[in-house]
C-alpha positions in Angstrom: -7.9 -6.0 -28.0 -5.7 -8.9 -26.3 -7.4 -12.2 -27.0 -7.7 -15.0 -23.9 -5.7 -17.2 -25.7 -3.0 -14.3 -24.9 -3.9 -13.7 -21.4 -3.7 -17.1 -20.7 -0.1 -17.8 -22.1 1.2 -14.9 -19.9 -0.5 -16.1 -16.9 0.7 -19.7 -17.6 4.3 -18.4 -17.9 4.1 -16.2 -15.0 2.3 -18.9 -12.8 5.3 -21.4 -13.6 7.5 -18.7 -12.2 5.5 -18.2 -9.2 5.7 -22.0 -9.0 9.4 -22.4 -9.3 9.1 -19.9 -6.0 6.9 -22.0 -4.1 4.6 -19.1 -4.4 1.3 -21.3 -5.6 1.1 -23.4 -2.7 -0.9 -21.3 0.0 -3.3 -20.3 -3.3 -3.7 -24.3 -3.5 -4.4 -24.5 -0.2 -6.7 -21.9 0.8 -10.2 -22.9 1.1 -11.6 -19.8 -0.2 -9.6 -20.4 -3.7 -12.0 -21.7 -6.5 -11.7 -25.0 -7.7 -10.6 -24.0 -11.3 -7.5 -21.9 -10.1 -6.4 -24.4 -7.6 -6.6 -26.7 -10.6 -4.3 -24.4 -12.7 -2.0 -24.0 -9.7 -1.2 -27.6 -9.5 -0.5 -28.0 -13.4 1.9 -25.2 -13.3 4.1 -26.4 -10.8 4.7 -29.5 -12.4 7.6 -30.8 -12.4 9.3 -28.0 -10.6 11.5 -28.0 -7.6 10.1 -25.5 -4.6 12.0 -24.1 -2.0 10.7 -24.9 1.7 9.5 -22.0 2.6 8.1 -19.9 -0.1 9.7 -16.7 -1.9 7.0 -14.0 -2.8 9.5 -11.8 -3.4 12.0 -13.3 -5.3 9.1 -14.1 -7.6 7.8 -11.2 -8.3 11.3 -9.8 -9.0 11.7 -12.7 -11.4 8.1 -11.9 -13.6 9.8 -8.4 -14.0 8.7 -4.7 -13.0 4.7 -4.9 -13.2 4.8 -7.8 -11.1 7.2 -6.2 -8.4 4.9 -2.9 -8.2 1.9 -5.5 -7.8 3.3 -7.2 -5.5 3.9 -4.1 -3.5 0.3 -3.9 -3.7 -0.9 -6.9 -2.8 1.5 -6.2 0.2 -1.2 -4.1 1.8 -3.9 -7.3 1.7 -2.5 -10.2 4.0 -6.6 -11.0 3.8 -6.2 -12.3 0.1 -2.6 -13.0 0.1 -2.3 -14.3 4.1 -0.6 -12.7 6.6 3.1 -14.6 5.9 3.0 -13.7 1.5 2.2 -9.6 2.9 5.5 -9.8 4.9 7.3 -11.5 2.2 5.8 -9.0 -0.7 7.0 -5.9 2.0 10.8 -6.4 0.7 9.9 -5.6 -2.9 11.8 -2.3 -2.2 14.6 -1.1 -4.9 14.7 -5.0 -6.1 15.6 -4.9 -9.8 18.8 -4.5 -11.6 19.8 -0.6 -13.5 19.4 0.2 -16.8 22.3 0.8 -18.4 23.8 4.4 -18.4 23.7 5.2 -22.0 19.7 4.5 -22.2 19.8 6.7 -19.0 21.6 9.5 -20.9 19.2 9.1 -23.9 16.3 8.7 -22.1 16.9 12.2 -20.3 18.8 13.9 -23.3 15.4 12.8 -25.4 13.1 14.3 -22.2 14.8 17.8 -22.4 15.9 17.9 -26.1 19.4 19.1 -25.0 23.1 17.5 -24.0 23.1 16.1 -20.5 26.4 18.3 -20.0 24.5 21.5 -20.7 21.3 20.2 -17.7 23.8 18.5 -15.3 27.7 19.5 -14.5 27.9 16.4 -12.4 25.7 13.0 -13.0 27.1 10.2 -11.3 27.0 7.2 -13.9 25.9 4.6 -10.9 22.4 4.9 -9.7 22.0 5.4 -5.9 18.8 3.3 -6.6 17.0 1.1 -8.9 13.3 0.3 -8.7 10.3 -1.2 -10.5 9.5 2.4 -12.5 12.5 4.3 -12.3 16.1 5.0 -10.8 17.7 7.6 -8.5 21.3 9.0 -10.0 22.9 12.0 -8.2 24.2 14.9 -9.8 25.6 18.4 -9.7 23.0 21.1 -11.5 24.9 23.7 -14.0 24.5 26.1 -11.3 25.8 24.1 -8.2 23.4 22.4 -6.3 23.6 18.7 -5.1 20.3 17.1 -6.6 18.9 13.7 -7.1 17.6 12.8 -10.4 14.9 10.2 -10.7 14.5 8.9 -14.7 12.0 6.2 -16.1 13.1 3.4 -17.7 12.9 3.5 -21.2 9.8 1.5 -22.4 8.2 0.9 -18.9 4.9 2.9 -20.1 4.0 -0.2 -22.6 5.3 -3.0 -20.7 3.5 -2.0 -18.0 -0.2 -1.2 -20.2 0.3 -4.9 -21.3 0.6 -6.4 -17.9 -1.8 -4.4 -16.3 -4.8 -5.8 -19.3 -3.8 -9.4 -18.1 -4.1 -8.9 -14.4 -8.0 -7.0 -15.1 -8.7 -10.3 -17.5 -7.6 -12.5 -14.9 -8.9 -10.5 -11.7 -12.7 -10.5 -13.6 -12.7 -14.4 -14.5 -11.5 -15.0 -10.7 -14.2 -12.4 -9.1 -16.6 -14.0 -11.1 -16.2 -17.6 -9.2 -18.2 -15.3 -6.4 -18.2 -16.3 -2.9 -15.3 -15.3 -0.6 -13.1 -14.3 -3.5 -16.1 -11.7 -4.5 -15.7 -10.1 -1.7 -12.5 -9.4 -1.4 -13.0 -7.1 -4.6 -10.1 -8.0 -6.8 -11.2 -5.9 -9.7 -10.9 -2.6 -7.8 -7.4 -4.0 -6.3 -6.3 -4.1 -9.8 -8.2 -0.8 -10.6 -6.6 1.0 -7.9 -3.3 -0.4 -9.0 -3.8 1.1 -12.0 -4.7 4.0 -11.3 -1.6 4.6 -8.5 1.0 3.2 -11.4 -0.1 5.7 -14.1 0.2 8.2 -11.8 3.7 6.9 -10.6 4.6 6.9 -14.6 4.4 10.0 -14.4 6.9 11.9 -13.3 5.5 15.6 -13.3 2.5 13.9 -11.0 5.4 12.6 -8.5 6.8 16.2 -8.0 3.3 17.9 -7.8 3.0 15.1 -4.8 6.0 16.0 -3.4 5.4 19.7 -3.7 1.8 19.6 -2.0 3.2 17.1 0.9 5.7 20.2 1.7 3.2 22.8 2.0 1.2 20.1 4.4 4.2 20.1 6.4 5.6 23.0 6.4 4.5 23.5 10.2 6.5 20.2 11.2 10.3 20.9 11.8 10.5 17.1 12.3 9.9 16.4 9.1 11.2 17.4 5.4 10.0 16.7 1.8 13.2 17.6 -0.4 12.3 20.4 -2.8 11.5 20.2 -6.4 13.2 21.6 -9.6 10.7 22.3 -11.6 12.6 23.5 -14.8 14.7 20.3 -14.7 11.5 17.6 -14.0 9.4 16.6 -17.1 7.1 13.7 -17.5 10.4 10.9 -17.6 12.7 13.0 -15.1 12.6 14.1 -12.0 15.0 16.4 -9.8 15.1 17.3 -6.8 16.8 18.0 -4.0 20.2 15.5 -2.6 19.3 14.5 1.1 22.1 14.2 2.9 21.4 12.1 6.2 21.4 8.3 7.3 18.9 5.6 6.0 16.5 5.6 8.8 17.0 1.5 8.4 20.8 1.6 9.4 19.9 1.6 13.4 23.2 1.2 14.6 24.8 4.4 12.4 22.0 6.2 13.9 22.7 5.4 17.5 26.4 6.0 16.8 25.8 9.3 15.6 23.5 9.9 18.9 19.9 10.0 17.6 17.4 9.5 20.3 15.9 6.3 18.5 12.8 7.1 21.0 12.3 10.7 19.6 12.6 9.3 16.4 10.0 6.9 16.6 7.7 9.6 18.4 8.3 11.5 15.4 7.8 9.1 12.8 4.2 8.0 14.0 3.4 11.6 14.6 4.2 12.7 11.1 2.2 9.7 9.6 -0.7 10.8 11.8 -0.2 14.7 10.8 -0.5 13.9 7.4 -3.7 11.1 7.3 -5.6 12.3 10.1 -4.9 16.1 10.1 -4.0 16.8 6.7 -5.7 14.1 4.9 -2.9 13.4 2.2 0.2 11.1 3.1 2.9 9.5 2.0 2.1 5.7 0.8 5.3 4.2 0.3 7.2 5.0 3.7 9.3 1.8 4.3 12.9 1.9 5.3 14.2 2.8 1.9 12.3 5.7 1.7 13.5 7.6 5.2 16.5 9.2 5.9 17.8 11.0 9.5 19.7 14.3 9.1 22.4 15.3 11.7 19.6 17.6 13.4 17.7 14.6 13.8 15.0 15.9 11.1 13.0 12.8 9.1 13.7 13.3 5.4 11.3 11.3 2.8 11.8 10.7 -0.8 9.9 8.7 -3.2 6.2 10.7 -3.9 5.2 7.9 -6.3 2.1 6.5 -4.4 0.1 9.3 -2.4 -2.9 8.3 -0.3 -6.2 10.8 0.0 -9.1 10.5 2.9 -11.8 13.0 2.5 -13.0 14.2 6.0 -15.8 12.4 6.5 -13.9 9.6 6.7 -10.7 10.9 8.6 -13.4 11.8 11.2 -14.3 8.4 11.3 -10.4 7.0 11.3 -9.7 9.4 14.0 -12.7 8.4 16.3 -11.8 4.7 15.1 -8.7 4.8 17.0 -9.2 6.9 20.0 -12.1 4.6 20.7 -9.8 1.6 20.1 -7.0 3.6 22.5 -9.5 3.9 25.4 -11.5 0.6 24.8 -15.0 2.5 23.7 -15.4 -0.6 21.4 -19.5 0.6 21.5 -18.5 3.4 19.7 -15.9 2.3 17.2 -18.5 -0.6 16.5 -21.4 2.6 15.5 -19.0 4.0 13.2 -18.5 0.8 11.2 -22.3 0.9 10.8 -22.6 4.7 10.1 -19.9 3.9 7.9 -21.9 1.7 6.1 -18.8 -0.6 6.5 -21.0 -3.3 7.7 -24.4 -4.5 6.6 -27.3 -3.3 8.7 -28.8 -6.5 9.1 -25.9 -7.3 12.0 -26.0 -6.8 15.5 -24.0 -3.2 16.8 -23.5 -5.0 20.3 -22.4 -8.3 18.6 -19.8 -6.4 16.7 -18.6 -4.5 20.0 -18.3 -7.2 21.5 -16.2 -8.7 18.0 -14.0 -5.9 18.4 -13.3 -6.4 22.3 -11.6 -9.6 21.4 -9.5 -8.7 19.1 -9.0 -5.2 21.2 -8.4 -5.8 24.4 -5.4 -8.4 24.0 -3.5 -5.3 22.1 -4.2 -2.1 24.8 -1.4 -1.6 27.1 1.5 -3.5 25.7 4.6 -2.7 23.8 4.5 -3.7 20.0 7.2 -6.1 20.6 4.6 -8.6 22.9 2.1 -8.1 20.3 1.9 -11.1 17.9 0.5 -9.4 14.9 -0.6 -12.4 13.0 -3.0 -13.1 16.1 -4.3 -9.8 15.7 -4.9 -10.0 12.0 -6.2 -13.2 12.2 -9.0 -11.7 14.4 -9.8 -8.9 12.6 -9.9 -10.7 8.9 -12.6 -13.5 10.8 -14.5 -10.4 12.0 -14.5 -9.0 8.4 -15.7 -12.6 7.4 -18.4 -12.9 10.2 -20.0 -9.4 9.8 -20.2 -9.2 5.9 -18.1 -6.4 5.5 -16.3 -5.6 2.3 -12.9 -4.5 1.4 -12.4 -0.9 1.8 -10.4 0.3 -1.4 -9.9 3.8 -0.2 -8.8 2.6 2.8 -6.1 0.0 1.4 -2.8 2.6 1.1 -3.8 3.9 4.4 -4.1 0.0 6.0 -0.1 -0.6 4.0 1.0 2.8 5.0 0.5 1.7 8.9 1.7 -1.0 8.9 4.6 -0.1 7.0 5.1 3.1 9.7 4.5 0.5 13.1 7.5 -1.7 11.5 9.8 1.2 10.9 9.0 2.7 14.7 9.5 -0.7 16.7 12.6 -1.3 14.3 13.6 2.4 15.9 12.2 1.3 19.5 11.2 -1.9 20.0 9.8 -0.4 23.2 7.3 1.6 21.6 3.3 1.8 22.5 1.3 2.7 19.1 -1.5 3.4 21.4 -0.3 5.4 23.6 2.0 7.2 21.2 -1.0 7.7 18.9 -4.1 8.4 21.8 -2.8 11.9 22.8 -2.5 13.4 18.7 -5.7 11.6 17.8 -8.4 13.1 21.1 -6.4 16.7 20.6 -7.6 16.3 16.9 -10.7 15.6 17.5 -11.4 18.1 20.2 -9.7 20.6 17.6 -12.0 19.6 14.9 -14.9 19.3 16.2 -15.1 22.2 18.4 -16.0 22.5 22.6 -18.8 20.1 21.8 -16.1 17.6 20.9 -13.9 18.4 24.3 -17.5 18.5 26.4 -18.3 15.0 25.1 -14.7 14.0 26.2 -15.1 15.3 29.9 -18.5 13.7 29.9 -17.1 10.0 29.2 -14.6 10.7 31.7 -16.7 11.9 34.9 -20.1 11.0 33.8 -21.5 14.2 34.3 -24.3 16.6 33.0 -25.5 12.7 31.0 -28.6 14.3 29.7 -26.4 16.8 27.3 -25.5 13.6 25.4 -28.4 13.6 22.7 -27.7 17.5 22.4 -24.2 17.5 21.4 -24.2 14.4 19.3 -27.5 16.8 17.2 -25.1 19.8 17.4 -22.0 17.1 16.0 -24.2 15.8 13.3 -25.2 18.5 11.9 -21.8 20.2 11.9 -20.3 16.8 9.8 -20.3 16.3 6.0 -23.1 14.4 5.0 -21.6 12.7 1.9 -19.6 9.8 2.8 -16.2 8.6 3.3 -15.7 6.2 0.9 -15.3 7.8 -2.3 -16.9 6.0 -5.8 -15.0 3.2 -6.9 -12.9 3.6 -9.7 -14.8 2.7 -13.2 -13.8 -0.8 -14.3 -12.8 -2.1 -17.7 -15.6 -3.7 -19.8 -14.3 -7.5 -19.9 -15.8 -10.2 -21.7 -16.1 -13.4 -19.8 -14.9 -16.7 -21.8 -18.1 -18.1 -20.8 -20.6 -15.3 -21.1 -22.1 -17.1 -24.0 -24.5 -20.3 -22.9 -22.9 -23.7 -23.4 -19.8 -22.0 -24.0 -18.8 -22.5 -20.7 -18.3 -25.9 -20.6 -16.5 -25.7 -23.5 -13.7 -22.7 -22.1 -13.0 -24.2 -19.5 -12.3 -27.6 -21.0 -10.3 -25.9 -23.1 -8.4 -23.7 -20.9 -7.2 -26.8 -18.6 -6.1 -28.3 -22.2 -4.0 -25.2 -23.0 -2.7 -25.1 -19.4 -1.9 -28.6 -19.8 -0.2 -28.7 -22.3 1.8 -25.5 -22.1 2.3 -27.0 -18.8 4.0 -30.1 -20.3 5.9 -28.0 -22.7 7.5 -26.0 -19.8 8.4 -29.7 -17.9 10.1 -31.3 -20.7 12.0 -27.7 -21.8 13.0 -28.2 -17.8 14.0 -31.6 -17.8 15.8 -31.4 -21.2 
């Protein structure tokens, strides 16, 4: 087992970095930050020279490939990280150098225990892409076909074990400050990132993704997952089919090669809704990097790393969520929070309505690009602080993935309505799902007719819905001694810890100024 003393080296290195980056100072200055890290903030930037505004990114980069893939994850909570770090984090896409070629050849020659010649007739020695876990060469099978190969880098397995232990040490001495920081669950942020990097480490796990997102879509013609070659994919490679088509981020080539950019962005949203609401299994990862056009106009994804699951109960409860948020039912989408059990029975239902309206109303009826989006998170985080509610792990890939898709669609359109682009797929779903009683209940809101059939069909609705809930167990966390578990130990730690910092601190300044 790693002892403190090693943690806290790692974290002291890593927080001068972050320093160097300007990336400590909204940590300093948030008021929900405990005393003890703000203190350890301020020592590591000592002596440093910040940039004016800071660089998330470029700090994360600089720790090295654990840190990008976390940053990607903290990307998807502007609640802990604040609204301008989550926007910074988003460009942590394909951001690190490649591995040299010759590791590449070993690393695949040592996956398949045979010459690269006698897998590939073609591999391209220059990677098409490079990120935190692995990167994409193209290549020519022995039997013809254009294919991309996706291969770990050698060693990423252990570097990234050894990271992972510091940020569960650190994320359990932090949680256990309590108050705000408690609930914002930072435990199962690093449990979940656990769990989605293991399974990105894994290769085999990648193409089973990719190969159970096809099937899902199989009835969209909009949308393509590139096939899988299964005898040439083991737990370090991956290949797969080459996508030939335009990065869906390279507007102007797609204009010039006359895309509708509004069909496309139609067809964006509506694929991300297919596969969360419908299908309950989605892509996780769909920024820029990750989309391609073909000349039909079909939307090609790549990347299966990070998958996101919702069980039904709770897709029922997404899906009602936003068509009551698309027709300004805020009564309703305030009950589901509660039935939910996202928010403590002790509150108010009409109070939280009423929250929601706020935060709401400003949003129905415009185009994205009138929206200001830091207004609208800043609303919904203070309702989130007001009502008691806690952070929604399952929910976090799903919260990413949307915002992720609404950036890519106004990028397409700046024109575009989520709403109203959204309403239509979201009330068809649910009058699918649920059956007539579903559609009746519709036409009832609508004409206010037939009212006393209300307490009928919402009996006949219950009954037909799961009863387990939506939010699926949290993920087990890792037993972790706390330095100051033991009595009047405490005092003693932390005096001690501020020394270390200190003086590792100081060492780092002089080494600088020298």
């Amino acid at each position: 087992m790693t002892r403190p003393i090693t943690h806290i080296f790692r974290l002291l290195k890593w927080g001068r970095t972050l320093a160097r980056h300007g990336a400590l100072r909204g940590i300093e200055a948030a008021p929900t930050t405990p005393t003890s890290v703000k203190r350890l903030c301020r020592i590591a930037r000592l002596g440093t020279i910040q940039p004016k505004n800071p660089d998330y990114a470029a700090a994360f980069q600089a720790i090295g490939p654990a840190a990008v893939k976390l940053g990607q994850t903290l990307a998807t909570r502007p609640d802990l990280v604040g609204e301008d770090a989550a926007r910074n984090l988003l460009m942590l896409q394909d951001a690190l150098a490649p591995v040299a070629f010759e590791r590449i050849r070993q690393e695949i020659e040592a996956a398949f225990e045979a010459p690269l010649e006698s897998i590939y007739s073609e591999f391209d020695p220059i990677p098409v892409g490079s990120a935190s876990i692995a990167q994409v060469h193209r290549a020519v099978t022995s039997d013809g076909r254009q294919v991309a190969v996706k291969v770990r880098r050698p060693g990423i397995d252990k570097q990234f074990a050894r990271d992972i232990e510091t940020y569960e040490w650190a994320a359990a001495h932090v949680e256990a400050f309590g108050g705000e920081v408690a609930r914002l669950r930072p435990r199962e942020v690093i449990a979940n990132f656990r769990r989605w990097t293991l399974r990105e480490l894994d290769l085999r796990r990648e193409a089973a993704s990719a190969s159970e997102l096809a099937d899902a879509m199989v009835a969209v013609p909009t949308f393509q997952v590139p096939a899988i070659d299964w005898d040439r994919t083991t737990s370090r490679v991956m290949t797969l089919d080459w996508i030939d088509g335009i990065k869906i981020s390279h507007r102007d080539a797609l204009v010039a090669a006359g895309h509708d950019m509004e069909a496309l962005a139609g067809n964006l949203v509506h694929a991300f809704l297919r596969q969360a609401i419908a299908e309950g299994y989605f892509h996780a990862d769909m920024h820029q990097g990750n989309l391609f056009v073909k000349a039909d106009g079909t939307i090609a994804a790549v990347d299966f790393g990070i998958m996101g699951r919702i069980n039904r109960q709770a897709r029922y409860w997404l899906a009602e969520i936003l068509y009551g948020l698309t027709t300004g039912n805020y009564r309703r989408v305030a009950e589901i929070h509660f039935e939910a059990q996202y928010v403590p029975d002790y509150h108010s239902v009409e109070e939280f309505a009423t929250a929601l309206r706020a935060v709401g109303e400003p949003m129905r009826g415009k185009p994205v690009s009138e929206l200001s989006v830091g207004q609208m998170l800043d609303g919904l985080f203070a309702i989130t602080r007001d009502f008691d509610m806690q952070t929604q792990p399952h929910l976090l890939l799903l919260q990413k993935t949307m915002v992720m898709v609404e950036g890519v669609a106004t990028m397409l359109n700046p024109k575009i309505n989520m709403w109203d682009v959204s309403g239509p797929f979201v009330s068809e779903w649910i009058r699918d799902e649920l059956g007539p009683e579903a559609a009746l209940a519709d036409g009832i809101r609508e004409q206010g007719k037939t009212l006393a059939l209300i307490p009928d069909i919402i009996r006949r609705l219950d009954a037909q819905l799961p009863r387990k809930g939506g939010a699926p167990p949290a993920p087990p966390l890792p037993e972790i001694a706390l330095m100051w578990d033991k009595g009047e130990r405490k005092r003693w730690w932390r005096y001690a810890l501020t020394a270390i910092a200190g003086a590792a601190a100081g060492a780092a300044a002089l080494n600088w100024l020298g």
